[in-house]
mmCIF entry with sequence, helices, sheets and N, C-alpha, C, O atoms, coordinates in Angstrom:
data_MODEL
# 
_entry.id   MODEL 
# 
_entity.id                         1 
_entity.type                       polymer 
_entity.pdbx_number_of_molecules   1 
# 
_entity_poly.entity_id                      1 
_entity_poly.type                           'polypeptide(L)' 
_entity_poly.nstd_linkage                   no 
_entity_poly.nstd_monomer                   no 
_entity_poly.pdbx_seq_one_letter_code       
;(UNK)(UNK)(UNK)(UNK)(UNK)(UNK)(UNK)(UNK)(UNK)(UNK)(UNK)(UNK)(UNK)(UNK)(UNK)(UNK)
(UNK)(UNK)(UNK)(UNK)(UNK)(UNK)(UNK)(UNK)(UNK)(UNK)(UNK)(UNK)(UNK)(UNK)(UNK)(UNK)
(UNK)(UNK)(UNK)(UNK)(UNK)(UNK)(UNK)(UNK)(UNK)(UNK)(UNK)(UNK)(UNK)(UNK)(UNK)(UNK)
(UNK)
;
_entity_poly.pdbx_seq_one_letter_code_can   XXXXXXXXXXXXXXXXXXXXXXXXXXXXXXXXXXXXXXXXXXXXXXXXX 
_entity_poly.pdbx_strand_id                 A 
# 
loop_
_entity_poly_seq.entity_id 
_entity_poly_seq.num 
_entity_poly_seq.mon_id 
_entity_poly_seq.hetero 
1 1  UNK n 
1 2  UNK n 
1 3  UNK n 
1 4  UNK n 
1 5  UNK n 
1 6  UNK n 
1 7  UNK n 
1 8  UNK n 
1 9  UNK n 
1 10 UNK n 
1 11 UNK n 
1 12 UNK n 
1 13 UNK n 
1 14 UNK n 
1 15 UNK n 
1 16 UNK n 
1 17 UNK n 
1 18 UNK n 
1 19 UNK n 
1 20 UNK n 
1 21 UNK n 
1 22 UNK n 
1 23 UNK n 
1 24 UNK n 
1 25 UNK n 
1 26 UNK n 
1 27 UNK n 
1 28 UNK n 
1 29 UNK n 
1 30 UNK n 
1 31 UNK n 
1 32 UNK n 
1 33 UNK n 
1 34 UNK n 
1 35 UNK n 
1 36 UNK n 
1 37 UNK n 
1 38 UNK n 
1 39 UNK n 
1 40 UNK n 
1 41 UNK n 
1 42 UNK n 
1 43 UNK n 
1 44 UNK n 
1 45 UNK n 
1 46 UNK n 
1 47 UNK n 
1 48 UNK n 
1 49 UNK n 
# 
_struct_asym.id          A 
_struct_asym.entity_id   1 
# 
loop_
_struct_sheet.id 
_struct_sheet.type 
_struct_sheet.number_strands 
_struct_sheet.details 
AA1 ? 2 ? 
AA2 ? 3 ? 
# 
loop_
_struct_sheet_order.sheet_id 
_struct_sheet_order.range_id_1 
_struct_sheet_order.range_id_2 
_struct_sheet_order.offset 
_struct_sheet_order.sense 
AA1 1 2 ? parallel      
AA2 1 2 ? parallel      
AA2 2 3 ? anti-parallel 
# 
loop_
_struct_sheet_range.sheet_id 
_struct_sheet_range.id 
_struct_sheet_range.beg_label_comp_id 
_struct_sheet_range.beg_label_asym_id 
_struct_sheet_range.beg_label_seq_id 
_struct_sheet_range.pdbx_beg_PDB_ins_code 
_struct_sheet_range.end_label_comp_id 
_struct_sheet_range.end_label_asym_id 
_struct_sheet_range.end_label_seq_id 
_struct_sheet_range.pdbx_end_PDB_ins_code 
_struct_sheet_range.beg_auth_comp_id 
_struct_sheet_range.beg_auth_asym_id 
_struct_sheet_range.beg_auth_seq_id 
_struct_sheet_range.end_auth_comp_id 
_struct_sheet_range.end_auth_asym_id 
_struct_sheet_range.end_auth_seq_id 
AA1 1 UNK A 6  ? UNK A 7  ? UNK A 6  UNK A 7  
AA1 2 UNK A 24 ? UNK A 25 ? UNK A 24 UNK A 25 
AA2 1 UNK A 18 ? UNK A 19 ? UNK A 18 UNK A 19 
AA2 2 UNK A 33 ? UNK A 37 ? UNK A 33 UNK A 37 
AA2 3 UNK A 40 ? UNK A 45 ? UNK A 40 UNK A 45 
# 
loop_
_atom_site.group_PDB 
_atom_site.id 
_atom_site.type_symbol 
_atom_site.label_atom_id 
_atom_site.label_alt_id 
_atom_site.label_comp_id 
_atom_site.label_asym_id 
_atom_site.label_entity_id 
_atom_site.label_seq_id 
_atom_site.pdbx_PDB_ins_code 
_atom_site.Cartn_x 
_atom_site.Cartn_y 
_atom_site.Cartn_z 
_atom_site.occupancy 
_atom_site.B_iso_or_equiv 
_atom_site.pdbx_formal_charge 
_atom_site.auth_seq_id 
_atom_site.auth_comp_id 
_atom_site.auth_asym_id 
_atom_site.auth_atom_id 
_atom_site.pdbx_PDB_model_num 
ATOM 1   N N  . UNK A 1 1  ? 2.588  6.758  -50.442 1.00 0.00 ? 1  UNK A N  1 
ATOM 2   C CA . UNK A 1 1  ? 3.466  7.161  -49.358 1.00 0.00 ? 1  UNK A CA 1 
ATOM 3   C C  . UNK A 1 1  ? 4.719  7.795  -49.961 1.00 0.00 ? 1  UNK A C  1 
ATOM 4   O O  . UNK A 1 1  ? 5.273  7.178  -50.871 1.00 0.00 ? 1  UNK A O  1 
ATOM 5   N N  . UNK A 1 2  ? 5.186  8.875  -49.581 1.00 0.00 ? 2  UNK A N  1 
ATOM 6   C CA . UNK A 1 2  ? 6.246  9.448  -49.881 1.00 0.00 ? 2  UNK A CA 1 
ATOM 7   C C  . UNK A 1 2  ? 7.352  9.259  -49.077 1.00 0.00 ? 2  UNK A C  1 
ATOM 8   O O  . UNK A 1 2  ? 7.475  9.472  -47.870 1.00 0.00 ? 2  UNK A O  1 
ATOM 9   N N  . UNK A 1 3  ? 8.632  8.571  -50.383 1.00 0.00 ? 3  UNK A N  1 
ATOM 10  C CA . UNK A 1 3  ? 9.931  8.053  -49.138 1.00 0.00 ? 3  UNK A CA 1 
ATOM 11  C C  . UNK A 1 3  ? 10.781 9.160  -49.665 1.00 0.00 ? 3  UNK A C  1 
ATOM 12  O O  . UNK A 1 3  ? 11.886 9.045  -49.134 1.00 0.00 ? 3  UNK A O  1 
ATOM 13  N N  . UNK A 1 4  ? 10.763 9.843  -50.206 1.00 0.00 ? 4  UNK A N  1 
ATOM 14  C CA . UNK A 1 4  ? 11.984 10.908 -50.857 1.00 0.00 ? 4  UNK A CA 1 
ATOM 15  C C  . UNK A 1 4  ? 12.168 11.896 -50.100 1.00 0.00 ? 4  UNK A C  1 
ATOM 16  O O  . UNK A 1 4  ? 11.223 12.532 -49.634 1.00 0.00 ? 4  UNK A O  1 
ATOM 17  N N  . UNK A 1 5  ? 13.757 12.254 -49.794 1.00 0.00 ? 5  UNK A N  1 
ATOM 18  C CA . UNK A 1 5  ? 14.442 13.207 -49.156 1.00 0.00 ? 5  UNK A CA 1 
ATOM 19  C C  . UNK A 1 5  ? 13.998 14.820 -49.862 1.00 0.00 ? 5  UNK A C  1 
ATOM 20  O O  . UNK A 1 5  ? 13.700 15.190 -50.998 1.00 0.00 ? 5  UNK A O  1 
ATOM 21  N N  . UNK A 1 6  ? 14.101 15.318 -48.892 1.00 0.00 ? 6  UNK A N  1 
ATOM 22  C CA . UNK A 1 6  ? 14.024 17.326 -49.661 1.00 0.00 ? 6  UNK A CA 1 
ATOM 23  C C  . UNK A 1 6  ? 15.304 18.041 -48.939 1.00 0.00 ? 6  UNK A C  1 
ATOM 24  O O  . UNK A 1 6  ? 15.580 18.487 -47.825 1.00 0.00 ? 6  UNK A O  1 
ATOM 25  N N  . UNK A 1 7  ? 16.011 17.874 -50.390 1.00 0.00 ? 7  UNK A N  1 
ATOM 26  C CA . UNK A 1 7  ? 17.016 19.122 -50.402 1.00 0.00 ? 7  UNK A CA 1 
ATOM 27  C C  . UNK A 1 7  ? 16.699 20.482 -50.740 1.00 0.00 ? 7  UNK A C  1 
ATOM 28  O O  . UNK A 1 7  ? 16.361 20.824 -51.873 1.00 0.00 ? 7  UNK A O  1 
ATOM 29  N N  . UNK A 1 8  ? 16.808 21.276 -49.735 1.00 0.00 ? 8  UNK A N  1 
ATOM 30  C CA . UNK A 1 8  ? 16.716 23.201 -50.094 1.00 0.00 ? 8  UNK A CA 1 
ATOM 31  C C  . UNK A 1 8  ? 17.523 23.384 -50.750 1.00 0.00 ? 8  UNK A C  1 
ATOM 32  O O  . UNK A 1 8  ? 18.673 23.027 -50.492 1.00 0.00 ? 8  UNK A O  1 
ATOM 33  N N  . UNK A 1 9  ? 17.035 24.260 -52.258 1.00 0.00 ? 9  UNK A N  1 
ATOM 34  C CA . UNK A 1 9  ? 18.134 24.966 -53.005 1.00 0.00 ? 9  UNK A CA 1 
ATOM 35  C C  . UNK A 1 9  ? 18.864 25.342 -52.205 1.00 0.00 ? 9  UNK A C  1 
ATOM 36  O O  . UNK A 1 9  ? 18.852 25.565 -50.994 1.00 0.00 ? 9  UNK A O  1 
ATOM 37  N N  . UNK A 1 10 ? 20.104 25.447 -53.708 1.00 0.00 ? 10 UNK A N  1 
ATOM 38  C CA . UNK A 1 10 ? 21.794 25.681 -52.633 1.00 0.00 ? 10 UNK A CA 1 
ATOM 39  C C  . UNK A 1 10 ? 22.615 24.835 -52.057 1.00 0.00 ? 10 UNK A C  1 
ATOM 40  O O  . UNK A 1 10 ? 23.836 24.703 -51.972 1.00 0.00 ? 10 UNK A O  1 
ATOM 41  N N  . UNK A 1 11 ? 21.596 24.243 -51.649 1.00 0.00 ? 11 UNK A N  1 
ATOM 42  C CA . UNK A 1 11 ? 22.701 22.817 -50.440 1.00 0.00 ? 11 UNK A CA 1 
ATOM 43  C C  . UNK A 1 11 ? 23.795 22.276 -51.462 1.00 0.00 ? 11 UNK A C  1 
ATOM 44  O O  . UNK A 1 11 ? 23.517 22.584 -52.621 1.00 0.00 ? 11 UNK A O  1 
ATOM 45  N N  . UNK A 1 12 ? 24.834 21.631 -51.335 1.00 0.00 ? 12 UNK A N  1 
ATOM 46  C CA . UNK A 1 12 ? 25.636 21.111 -51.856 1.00 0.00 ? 12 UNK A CA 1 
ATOM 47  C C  . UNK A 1 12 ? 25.397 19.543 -51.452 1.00 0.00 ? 12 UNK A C  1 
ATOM 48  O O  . UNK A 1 12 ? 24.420 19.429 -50.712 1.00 0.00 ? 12 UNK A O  1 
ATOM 49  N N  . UNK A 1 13 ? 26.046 18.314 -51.755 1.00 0.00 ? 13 UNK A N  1 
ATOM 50  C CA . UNK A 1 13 ? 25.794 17.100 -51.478 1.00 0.00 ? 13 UNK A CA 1 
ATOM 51  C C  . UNK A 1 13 ? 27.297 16.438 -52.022 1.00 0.00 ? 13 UNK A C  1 
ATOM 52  O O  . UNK A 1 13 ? 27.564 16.078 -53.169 1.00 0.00 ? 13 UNK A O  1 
ATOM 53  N N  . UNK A 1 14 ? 28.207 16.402 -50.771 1.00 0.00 ? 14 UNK A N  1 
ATOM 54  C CA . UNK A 1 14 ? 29.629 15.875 -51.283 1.00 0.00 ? 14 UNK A CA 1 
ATOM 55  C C  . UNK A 1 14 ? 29.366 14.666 -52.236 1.00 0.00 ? 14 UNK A C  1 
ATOM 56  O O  . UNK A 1 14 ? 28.299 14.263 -52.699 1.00 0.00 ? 14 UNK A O  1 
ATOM 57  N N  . UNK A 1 15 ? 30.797 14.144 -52.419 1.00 0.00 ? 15 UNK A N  1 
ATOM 58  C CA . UNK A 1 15 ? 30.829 12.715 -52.818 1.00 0.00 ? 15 UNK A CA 1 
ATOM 59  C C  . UNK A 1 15 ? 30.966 11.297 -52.168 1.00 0.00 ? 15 UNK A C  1 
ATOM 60  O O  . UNK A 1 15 ? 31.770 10.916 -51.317 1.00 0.00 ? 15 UNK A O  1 
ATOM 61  N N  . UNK A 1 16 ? 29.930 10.601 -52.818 1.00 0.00 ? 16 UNK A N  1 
ATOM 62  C CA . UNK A 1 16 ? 30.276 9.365  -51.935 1.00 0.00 ? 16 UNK A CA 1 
ATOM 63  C C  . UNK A 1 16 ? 29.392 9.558  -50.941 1.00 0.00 ? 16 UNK A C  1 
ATOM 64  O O  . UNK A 1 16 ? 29.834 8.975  -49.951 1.00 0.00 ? 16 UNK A O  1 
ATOM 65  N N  . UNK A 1 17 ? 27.910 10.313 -50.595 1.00 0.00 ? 17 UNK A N  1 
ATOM 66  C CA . UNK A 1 17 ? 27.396 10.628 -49.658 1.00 0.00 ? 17 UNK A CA 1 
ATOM 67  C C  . UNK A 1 17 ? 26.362 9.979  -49.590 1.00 0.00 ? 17 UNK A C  1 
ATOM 68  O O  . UNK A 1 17 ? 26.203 9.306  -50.608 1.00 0.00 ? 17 UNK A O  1 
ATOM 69  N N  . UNK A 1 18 ? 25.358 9.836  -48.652 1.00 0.00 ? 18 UNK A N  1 
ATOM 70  C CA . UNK A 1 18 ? 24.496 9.153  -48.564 1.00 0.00 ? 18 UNK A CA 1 
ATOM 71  C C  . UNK A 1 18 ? 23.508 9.854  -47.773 1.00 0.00 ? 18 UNK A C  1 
ATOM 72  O O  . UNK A 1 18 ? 23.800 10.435 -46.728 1.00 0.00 ? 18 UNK A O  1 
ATOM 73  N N  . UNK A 1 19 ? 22.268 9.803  -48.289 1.00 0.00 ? 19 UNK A N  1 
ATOM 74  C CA . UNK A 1 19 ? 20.609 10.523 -47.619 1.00 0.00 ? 19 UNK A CA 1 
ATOM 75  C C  . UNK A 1 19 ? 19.435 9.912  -47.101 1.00 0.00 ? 19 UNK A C  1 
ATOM 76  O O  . UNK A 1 19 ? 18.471 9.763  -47.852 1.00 0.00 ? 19 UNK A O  1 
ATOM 77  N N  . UNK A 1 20 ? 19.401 9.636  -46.225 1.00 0.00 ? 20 UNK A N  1 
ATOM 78  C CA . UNK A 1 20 ? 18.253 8.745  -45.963 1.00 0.00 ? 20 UNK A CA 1 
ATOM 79  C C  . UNK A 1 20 ? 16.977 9.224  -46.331 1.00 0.00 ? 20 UNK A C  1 
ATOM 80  O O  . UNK A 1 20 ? 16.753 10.324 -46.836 1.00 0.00 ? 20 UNK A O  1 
ATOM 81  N N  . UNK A 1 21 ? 16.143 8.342  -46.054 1.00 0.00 ? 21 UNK A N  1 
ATOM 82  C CA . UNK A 1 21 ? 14.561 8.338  -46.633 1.00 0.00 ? 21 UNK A CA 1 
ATOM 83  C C  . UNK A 1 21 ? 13.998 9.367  -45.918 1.00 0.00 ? 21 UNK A C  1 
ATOM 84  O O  . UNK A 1 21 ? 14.502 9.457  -44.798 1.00 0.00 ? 21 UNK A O  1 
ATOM 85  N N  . UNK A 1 22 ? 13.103 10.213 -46.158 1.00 0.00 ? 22 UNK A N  1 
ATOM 86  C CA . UNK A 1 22 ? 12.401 11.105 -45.934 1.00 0.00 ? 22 UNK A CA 1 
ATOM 87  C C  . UNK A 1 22 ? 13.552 12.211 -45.046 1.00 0.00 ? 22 UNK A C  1 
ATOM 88  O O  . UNK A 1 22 ? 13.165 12.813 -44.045 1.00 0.00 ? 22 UNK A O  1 
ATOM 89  N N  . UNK A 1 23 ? 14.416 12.300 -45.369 1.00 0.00 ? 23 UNK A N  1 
ATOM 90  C CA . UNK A 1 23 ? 15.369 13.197 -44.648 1.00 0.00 ? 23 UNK A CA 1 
ATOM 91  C C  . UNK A 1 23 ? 14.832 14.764 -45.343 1.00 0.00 ? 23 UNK A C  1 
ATOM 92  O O  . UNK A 1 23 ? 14.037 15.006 -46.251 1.00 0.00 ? 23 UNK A O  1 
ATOM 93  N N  . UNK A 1 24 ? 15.860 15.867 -44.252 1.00 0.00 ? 24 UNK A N  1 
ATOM 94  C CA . UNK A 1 24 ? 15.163 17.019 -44.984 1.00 0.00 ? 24 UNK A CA 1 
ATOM 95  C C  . UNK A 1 24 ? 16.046 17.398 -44.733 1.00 0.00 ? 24 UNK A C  1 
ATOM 96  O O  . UNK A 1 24 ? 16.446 17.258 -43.577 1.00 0.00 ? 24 UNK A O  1 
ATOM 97  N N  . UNK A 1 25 ? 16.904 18.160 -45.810 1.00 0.00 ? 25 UNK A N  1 
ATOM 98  C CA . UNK A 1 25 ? 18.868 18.512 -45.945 1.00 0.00 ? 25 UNK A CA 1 
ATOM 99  C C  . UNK A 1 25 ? 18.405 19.983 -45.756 1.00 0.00 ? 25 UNK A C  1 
ATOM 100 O O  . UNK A 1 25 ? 17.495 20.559 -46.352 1.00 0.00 ? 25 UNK A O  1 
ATOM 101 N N  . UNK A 1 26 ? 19.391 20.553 -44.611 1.00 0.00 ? 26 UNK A N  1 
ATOM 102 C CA . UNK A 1 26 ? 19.224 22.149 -44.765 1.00 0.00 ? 26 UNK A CA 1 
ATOM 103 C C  . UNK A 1 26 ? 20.419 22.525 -44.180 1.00 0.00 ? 26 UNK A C  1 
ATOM 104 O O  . UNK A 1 26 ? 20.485 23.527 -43.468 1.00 0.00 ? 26 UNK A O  1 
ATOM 105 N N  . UNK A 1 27 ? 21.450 21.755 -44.436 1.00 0.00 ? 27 UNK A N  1 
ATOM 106 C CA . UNK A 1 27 ? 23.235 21.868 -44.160 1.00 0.00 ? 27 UNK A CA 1 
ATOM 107 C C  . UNK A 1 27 ? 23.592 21.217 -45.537 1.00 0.00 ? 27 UNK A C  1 
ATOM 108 O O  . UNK A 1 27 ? 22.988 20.459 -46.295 1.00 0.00 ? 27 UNK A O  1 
ATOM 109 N N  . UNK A 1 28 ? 25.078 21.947 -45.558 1.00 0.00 ? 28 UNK A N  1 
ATOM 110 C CA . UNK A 1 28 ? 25.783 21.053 -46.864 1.00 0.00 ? 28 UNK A CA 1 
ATOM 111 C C  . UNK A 1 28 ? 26.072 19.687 -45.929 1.00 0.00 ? 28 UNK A C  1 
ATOM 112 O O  . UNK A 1 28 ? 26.087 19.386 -44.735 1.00 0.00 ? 28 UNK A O  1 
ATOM 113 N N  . UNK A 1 29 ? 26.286 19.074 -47.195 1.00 0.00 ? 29 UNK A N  1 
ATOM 114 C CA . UNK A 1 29 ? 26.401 17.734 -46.898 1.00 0.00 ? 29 UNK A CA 1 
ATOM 115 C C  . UNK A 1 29 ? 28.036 17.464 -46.914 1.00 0.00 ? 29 UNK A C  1 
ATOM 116 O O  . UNK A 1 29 ? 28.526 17.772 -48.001 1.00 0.00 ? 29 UNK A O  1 
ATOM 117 N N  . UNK A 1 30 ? 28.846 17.033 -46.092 1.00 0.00 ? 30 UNK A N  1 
ATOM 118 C CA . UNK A 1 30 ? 30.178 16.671 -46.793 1.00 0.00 ? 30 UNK A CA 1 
ATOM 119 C C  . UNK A 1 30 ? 30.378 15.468 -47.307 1.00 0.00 ? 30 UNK A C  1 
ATOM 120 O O  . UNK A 1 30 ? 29.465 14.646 -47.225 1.00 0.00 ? 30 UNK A O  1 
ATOM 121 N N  . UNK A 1 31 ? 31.870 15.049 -48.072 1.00 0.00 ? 31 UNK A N  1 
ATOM 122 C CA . UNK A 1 31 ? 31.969 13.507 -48.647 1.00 0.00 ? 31 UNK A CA 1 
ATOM 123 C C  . UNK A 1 31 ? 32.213 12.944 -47.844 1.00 0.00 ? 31 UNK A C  1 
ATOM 124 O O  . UNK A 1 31 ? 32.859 13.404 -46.903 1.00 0.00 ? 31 UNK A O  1 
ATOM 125 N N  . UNK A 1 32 ? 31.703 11.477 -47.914 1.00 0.00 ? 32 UNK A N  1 
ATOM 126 C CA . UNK A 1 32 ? 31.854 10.430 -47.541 1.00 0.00 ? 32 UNK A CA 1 
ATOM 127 C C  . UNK A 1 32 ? 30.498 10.385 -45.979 1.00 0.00 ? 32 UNK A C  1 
ATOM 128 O O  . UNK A 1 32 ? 30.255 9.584  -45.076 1.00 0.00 ? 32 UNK A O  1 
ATOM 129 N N  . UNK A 1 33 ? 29.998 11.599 -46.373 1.00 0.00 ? 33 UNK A N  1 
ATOM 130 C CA . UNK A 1 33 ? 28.247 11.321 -45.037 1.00 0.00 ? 33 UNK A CA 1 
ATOM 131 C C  . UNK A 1 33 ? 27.454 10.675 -45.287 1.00 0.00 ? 33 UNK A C  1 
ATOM 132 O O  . UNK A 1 33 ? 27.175 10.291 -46.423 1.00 0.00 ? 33 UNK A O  1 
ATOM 133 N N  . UNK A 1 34 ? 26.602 10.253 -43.736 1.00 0.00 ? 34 UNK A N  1 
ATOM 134 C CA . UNK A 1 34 ? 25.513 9.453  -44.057 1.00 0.00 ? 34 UNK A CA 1 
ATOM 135 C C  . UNK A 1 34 ? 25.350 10.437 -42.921 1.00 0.00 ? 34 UNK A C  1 
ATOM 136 O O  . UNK A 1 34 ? 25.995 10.810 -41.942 1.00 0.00 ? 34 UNK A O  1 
ATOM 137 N N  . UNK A 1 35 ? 23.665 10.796 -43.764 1.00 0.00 ? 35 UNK A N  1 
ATOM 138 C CA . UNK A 1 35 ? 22.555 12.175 -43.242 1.00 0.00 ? 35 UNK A CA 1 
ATOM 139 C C  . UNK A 1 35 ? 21.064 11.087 -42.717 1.00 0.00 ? 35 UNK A C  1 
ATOM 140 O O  . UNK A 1 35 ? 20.560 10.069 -43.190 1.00 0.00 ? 35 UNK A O  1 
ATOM 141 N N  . UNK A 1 36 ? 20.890 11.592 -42.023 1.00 0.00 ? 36 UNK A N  1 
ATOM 142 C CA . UNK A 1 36 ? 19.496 11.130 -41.739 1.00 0.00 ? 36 UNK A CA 1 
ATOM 143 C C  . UNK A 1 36 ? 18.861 12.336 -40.867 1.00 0.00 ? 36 UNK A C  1 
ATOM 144 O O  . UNK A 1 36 ? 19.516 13.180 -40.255 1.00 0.00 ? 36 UNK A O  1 
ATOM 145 N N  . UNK A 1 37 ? 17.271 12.234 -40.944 1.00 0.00 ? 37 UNK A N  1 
ATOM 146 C CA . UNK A 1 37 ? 16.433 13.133 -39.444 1.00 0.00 ? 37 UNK A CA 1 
ATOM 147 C C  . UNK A 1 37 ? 15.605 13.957 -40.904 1.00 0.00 ? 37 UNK A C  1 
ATOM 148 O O  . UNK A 1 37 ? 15.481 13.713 -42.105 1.00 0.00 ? 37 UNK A O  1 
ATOM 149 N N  . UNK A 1 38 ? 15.225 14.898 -40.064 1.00 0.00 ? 38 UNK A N  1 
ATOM 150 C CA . UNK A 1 38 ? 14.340 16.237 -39.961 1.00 0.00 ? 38 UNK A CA 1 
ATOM 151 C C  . UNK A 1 38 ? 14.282 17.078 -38.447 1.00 0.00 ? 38 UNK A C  1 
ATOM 152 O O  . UNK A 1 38 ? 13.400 17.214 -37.599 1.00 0.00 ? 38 UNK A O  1 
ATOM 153 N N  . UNK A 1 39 ? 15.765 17.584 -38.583 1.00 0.00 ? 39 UNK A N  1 
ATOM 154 C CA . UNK A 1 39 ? 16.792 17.997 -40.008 1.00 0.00 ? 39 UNK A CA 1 
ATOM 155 C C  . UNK A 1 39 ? 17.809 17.078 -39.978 1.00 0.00 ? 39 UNK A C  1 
ATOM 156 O O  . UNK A 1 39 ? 18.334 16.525 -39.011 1.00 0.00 ? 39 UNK A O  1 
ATOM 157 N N  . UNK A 1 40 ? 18.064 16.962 -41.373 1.00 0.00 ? 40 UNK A N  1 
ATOM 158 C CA . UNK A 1 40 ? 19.141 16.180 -41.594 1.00 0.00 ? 40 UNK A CA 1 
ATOM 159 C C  . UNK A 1 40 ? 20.662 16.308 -40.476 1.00 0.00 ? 40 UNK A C  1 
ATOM 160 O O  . UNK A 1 40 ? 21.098 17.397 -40.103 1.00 0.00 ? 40 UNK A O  1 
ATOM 161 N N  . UNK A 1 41 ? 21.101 15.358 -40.203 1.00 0.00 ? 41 UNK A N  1 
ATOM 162 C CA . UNK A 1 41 ? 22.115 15.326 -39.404 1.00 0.00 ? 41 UNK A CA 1 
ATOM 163 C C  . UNK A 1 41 ? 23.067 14.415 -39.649 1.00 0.00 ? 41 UNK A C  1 
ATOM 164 O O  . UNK A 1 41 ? 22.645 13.306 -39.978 1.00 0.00 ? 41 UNK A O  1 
ATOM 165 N N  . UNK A 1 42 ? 24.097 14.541 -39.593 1.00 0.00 ? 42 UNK A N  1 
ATOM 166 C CA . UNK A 1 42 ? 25.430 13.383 -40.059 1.00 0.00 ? 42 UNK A CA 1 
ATOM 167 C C  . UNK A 1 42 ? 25.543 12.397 -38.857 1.00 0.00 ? 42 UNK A C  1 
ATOM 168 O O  . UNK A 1 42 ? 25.678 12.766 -37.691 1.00 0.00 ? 42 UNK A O  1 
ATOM 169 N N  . UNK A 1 43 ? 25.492 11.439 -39.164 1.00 0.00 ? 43 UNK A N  1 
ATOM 170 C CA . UNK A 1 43 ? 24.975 10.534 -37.789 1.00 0.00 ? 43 UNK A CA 1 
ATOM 171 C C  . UNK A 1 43 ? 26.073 8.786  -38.576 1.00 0.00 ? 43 UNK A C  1 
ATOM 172 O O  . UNK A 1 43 ? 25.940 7.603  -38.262 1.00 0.00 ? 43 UNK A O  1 
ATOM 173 N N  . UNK A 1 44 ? 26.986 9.405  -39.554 1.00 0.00 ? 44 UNK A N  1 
ATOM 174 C CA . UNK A 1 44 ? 28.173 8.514  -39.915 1.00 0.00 ? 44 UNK A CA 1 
ATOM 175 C C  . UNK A 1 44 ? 29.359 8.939  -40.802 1.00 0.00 ? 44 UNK A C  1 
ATOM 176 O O  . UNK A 1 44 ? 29.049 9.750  -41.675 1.00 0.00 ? 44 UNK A O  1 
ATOM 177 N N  . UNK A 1 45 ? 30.397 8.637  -40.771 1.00 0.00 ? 45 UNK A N  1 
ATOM 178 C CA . UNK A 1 45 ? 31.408 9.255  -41.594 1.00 0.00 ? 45 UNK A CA 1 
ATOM 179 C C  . UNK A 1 45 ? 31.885 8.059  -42.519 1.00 0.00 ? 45 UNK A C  1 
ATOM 180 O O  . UNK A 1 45 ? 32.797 7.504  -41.906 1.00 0.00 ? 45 UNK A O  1 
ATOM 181 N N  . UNK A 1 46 ? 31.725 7.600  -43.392 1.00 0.00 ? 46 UNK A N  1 
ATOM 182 C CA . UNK A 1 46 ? 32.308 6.740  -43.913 1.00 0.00 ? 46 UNK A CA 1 
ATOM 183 C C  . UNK A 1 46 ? 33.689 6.418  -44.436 1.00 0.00 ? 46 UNK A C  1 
ATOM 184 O O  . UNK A 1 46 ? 33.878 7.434  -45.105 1.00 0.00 ? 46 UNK A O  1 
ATOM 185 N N  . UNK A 1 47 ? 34.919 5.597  -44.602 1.00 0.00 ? 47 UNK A N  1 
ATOM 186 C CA . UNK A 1 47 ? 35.900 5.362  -44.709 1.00 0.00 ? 47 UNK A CA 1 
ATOM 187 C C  . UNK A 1 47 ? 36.257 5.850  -46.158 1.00 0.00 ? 47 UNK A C  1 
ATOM 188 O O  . UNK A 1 47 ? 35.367 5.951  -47.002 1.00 0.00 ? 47 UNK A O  1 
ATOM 189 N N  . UNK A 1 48 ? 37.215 6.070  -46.364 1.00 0.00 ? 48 UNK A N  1 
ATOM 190 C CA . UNK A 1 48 ? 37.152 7.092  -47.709 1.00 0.00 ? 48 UNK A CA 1 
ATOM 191 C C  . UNK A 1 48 ? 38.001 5.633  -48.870 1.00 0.00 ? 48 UNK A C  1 
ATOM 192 O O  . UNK A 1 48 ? 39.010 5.013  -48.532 1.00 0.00 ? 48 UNK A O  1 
ATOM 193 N N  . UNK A 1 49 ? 37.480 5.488  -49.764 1.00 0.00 ? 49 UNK A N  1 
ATOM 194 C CA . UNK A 1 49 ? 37.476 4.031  -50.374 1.00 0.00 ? 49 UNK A CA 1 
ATOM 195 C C  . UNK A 1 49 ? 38.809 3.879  -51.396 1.00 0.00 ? 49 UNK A C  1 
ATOM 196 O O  . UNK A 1 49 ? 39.015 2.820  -51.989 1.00 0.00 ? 49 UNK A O  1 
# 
């Protein structure tokens, strides 16, 4: 079974970010996100630490 995310060349992936399982990134990611779906979607902002 395949749990790994697919990032499209190019994408960027801030810091402090987070990708869920089988996600599929086809937006930059900013810091401090939590991405999930197909397509990936920011669905949390996390507190900056």
């Amino acid at each position: 079974m395949h749990k790994g995310a697919i990032i499209y060349g190019g994408i960027t992936v801030g810091d402090n970010a987070e990708i869920g399982a089988n996600a599929v990134v086809n937006k930059p990611v900013p810091d401090n996100a939590v991405v999930a779906g197909v397509p990936a979607k920011i669905i949390r902002i996390k507190d900056a630490e």
